[in-house]
N, C-alpha and C positions, 0 to 999 in steps of 0.2 A: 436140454440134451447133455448127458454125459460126456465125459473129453472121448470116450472108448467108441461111442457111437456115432461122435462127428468124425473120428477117424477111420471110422467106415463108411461114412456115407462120400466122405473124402475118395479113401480107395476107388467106391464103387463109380464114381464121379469120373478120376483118370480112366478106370478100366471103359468107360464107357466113351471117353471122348478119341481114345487107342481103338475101341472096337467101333466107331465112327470109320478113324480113318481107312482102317482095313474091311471094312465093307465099302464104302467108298471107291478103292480101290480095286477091290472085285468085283464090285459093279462094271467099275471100265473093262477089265479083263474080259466080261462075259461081255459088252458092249461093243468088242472087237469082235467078236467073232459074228456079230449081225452084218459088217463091214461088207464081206462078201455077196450077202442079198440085196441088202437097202442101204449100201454106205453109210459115209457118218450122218450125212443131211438125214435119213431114214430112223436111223441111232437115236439120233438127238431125238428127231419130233418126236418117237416113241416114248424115250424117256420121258420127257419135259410134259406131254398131253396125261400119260397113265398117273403119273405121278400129280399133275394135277388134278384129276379125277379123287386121287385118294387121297391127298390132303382136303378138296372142297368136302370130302365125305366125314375126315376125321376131326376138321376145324370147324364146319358149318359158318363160315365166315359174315353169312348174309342175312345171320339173326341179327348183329349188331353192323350196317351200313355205313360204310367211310364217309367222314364230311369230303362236302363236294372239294375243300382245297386238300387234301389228300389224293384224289384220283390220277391229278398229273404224276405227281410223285411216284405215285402206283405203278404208271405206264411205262415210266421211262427206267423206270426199276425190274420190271418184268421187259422190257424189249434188250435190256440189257444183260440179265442174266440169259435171255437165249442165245446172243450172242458169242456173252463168253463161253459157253457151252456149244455152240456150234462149231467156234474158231477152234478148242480143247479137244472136241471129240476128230474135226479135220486135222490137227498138228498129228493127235499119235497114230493117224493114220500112216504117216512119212517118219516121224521119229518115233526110238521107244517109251514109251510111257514115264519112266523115274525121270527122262532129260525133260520130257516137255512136262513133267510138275515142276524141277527145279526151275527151269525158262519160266511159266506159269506166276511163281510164288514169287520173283520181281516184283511181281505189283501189289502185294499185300505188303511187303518188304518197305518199300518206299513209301506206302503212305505213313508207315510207323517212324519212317524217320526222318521223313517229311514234317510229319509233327511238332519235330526235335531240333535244336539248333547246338545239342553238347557235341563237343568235341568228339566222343568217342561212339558215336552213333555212327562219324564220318569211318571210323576203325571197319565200323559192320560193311558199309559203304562199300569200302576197299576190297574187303572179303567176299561178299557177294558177286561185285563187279567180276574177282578173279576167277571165282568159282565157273561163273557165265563163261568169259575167256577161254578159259579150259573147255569151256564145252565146244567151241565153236570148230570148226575143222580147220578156217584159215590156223590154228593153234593148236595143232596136231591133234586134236579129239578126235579124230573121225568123222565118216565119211556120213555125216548130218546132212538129210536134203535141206536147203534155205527154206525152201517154202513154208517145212515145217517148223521149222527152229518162227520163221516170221508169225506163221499163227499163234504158235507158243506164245511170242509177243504179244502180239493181239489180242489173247485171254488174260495173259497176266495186269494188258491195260485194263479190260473188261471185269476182273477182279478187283482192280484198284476202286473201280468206278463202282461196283457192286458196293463196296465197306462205305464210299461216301453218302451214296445216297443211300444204303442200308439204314445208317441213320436219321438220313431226312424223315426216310418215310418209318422208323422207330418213332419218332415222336410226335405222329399224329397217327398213327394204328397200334394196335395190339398184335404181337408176335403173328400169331394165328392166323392173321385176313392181311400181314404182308406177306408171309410164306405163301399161301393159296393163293390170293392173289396174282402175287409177282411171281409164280411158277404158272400161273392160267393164262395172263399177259406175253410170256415166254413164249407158248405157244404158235403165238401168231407170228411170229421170224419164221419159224421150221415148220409148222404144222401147213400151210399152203401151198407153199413149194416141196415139201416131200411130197402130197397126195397131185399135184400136177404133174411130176416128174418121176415119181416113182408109183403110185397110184396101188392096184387091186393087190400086190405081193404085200405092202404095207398089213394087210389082211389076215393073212393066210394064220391059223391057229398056233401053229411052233412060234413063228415070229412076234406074235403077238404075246403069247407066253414069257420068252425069251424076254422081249420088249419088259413087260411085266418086274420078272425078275431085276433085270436093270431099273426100273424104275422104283423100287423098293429099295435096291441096295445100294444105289445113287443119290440119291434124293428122300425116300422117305426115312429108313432106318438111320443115317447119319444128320440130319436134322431133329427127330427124335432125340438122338444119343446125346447133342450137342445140346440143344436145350436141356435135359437132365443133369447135363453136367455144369452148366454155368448158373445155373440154382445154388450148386451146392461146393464151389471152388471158385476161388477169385480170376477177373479176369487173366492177369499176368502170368499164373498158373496154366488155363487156358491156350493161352499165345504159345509159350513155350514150349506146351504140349503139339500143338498145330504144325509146330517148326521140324515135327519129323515126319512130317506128310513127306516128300520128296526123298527119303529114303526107306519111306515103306512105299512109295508106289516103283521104285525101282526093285525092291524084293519084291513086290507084287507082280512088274512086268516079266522078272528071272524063271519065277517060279510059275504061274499062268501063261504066260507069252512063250518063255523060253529068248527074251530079249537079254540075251550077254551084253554086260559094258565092258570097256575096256578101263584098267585102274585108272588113268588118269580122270574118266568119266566120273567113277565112283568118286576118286578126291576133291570132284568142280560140284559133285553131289553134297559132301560133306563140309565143303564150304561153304553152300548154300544155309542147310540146314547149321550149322554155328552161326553163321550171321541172324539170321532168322531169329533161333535163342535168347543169341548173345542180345539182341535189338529188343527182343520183349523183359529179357532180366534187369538188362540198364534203366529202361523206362519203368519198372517196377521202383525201382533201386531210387530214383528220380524223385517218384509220388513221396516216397515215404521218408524223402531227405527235409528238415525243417527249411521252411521258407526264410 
């Protein structure tokens, strides 16, 4: 391959892990507005069931059969992604969307530098931690309901927990029959309790449509993107691209939602996303230092 043409497949690589996040993010947007029919519990199973339908249709998982010690992996990988996606879809029901990614993205945050024992990882530490600070209302942020800001919590653990056993169960499956998979396992958290509680509206063709939509631009189009893109750009490229999720989901919620921050939010925003960076550039910086 020519230097001209990896530096397009480069480009098309960022543009595609950017147009991840921003579908991603519109997905939630259209995802709130089910809120009012079927709530989040409604949201979620919607997403997490359609979308599992269309990965088993695009991966075909069950030509090649997980060995039997992969299924646990499987289960507890897929109970936990509906989780976190239950607890994410209930926070920005109470906060706005950009605060509950940056609350959220704590837990991707920490396992990077969990990792790490350098000095200047504690830096990102610091930054993050204050960014959080800022957001909280005891610290004049405003007026954050707790419950939501704790769910936020709760998914950012449930994401932590997603990257670990992400790659447990990476290295006894192929990409393909963990995504289907652990999006068909998901399932089972929300898919029962929304059809007992919320039941025949689940149905009805708009919502199911709607539902659809979300599940495409939640789930299937940003896993797509993601994998195309870590083909063809190094992981650390990757991370540090990931690290501006929490301030396109806050331009997503501005501009969709019509959720205003106040600046201090914005700057507990932007110190999120620098720690975030700063934590995936150092640990690049780290790899490529002589032993």
């Amino acid at each position: 391959m020519t230097e001209g043409a990896a530096g397009r497949y480069t480009l098309w690589a960022i543009i595609g892990v950017i147009g991840g996040m921003l579908s991603f993010q519109f997905g939630a947007g259209i995802a709130k507005s089910l809120f009012s029919s079927v709530g989040p519990l409604g949201a979620t199973a919607l997403r997490q069931t359609l979308a599992a339908i269309f990965l088993m249709a695009l991966f075909r998982p069950w030509r090649n059969w997980p060995p039997r010690s992969a299924w646990k992996w499987l289960i507890v990988f897929g109970l936990n992604l509906g989780l976190m996606n239950l607890c994410f879809y209930l926070s920005f029901q109470r906060i706005p969307l950009g605060i509950a990614v940056a609350i959220e993205f704590m837990g991707p945050l920490s396992v990077a530098v969990w990792s790490s024992r350098r000095a200047l990882d504690f830096v990102w530490v610091a930054c993050a931690a204050t960014g959080l600070w800022f957001l909280l209302p005891h610290a004049g942020g405003g007026a954050l309901d707790p419950i939501g800001v704790a769910l936020a919590v709760a998914a950012g653990v449930g994401w932590a927990s997603y990257i670990l056993l992400g790659q447990k169960v990476a290295q006894r499956v192929p990409e393909g029959q963990a995504v289907s998979f652990g999006v068909a396992f998901s399932c089972l958290v929300t898919l029962p309790l929304a059809l007992i509680t919320i039941g025949a509206p689940l149905f009805q063709p708009q919502i199911l449509l709607t539902g659809l939509m979300v599940a495409l631009l939640s789930s299937a189009v940003p896993y797509t993107l993601e994998m195309f893109a870590l083909k063809r750009i190094p992981a650390h490229t990757f991370s540090i691209l990931m690290s501006l999720e929490p301030a396109l989901a806050a331009l997503s919620g501005l501009i969709l939602l019509h959720e205003a921050l106040s600046p201090q939010q914005w700057l507990a925003i932007a110190l999120v996303v620098l720690a975030s960076g700063g934590s995936a550039l150092t640990a690049r910086r780290a790899q490529m230092a002589p032993q």
